[in-house]
N, C-alpha and C positions, 0 to 999 in steps of 0.2 A: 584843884580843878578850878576851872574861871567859872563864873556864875554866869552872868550878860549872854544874851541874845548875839548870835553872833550872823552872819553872811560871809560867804567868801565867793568872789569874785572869781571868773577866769579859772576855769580848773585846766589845769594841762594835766600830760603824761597820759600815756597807754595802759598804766596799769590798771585799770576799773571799766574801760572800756567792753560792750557797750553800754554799762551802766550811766557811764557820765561821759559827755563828748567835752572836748577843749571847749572853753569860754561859756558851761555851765558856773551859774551862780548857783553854792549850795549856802543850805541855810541848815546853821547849827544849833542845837540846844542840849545847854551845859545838862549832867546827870544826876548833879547833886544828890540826892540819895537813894535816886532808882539804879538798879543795879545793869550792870553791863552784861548783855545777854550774846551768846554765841550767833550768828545773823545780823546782828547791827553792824552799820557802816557807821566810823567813826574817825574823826580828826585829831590827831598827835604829834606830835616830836618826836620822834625817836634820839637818843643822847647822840647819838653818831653823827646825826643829819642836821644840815644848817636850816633845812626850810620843814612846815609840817607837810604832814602825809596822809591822804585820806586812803582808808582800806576796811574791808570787814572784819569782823572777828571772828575767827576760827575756833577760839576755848580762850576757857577762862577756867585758871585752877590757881592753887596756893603760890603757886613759882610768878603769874602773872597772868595777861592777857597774849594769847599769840591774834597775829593774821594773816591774813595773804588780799591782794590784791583780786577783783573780778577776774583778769584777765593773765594773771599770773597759774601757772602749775605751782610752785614752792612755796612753803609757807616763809613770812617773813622772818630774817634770824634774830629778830628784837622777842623780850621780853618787856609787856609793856606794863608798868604802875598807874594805877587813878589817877596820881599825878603828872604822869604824861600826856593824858588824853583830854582834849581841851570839850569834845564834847562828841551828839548823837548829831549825823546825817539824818536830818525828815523827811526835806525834800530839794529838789532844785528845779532851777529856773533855767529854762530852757528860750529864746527867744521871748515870744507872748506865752509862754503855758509855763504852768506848775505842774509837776509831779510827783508825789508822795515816794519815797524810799522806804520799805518793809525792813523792820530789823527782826529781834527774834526767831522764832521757829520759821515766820513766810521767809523771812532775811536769808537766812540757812537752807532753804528750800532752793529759793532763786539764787544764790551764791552758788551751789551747784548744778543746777540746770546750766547757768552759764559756763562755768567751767568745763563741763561736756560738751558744753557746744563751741566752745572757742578750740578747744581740744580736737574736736570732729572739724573743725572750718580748717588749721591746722595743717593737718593731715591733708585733707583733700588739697587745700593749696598747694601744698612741697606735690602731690603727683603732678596737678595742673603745670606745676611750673616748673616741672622738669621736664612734662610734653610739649609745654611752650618753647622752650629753647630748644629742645630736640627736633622742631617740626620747623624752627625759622633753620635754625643750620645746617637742613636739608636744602634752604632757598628755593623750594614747588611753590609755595606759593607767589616768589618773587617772578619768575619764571612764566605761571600761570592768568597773574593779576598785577601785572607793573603797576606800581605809581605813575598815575600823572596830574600835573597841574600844582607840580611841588617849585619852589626855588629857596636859595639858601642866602639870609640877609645876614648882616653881620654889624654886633652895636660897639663902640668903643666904651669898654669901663675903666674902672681905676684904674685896676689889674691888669687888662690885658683887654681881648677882642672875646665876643661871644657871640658865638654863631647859633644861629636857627634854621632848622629847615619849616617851610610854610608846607601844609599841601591848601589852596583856599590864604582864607585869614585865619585858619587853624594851625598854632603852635606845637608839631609832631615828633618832633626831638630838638633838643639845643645840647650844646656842646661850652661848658661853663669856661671862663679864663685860667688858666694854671690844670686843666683837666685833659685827662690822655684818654678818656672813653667819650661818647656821645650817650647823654641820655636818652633814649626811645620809652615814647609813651609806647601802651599796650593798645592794639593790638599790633602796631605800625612794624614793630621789630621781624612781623613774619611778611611785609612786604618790603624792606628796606636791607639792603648790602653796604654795613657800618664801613666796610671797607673803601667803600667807592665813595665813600663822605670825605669830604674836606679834612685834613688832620689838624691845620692853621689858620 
């Protein structure tokens, strides 16, 4: 295990989300002989992966350390050793604020709360967003609430052309170089017929 005080910069990835957002700096502290507790959020290698990983610990038993990510359902399929784990998540740095990270039994408490709740958000989205597309494909509201005060600019890139529709100076779908669909921001898809868009 590394001893040193460490920081890490820039956290990416979805998987601990909303525990940690991209471009959190966490700040680590090696374990040296306190022991690794189910609830901690911890930083390691896993042998597989080129970069480390931060995630909680789910158990710790004679075979190793298991975890799972915040925002993960499955546990990860590493076993991990003391010598994989470079150290304890305390806390991170978020813009101007600090915020403490619970390991332990709070750890373990709040690793499941959030798991039910990312589980519950979930859920509700796939219905959301299956009435979504079900309610613009009907086209009522396009029908109902036309667009107006839209037009479509068009920038030259490396690749190719990339088109945007404006409604305002608001950017409400673009359509990228080398792409066969139009992006549509939400909610614009239930007033907008992708069809009658530009294809070139």
């Amino acid at each position: 295990m590394k001893t040193e005080l460490e920081e890490l910069n820039n956290y990416t990835g979805p998987s601990m989300t909303p525990t940690f957002k991209a471009g959190d700096g966490l700040v680590v502290v090696p374990y040296k002989d306190k022991k690794i507790r189910p609830g901690d959020v911890i930083i390691f290698k896993p042998k597989d992966k080129p970069r480390n990983v931060v995630h909680r610990v789910i158990k710790v038993g004679r075979d190793g350390v298991s975890t799972r990510g915040d925002n993960n359902n499955k546990v990860d399929p590493w076993l991990l050793t003391p010598d994989d784990i470079t150290g304890r998540v305390v806390s991170v740095k978020r813009k101007n604020r600090v915020f403490h990270v619970s390991g332990g039994l709070r750890g373990r408490v709040y690793g499941l709360l959030i798991l039910r709740y990312n589980m519950l958000i979930r859920k509700v989205s796939g219905v959301l967003h299956s009435t979504y597309h079900f309610v613009s494909n009907t086209g009522i509201f396009r029908k109902i609430l036309p667009l107006s005060n839209t037009q479509i600019i068009s920038f030259k890139r490396q690749n190719g052309a990339e088109l945007q529709l404006l409604m305002g100076r608001r950017i409400i779908a673009r359509r990228l170089p080398g792409s066969e669909q139009w992006q549509i921001k939400r909610p614009f898809r239930l007033f907008i017929d992708e069809k009658k868009l530009p294809q070139r």
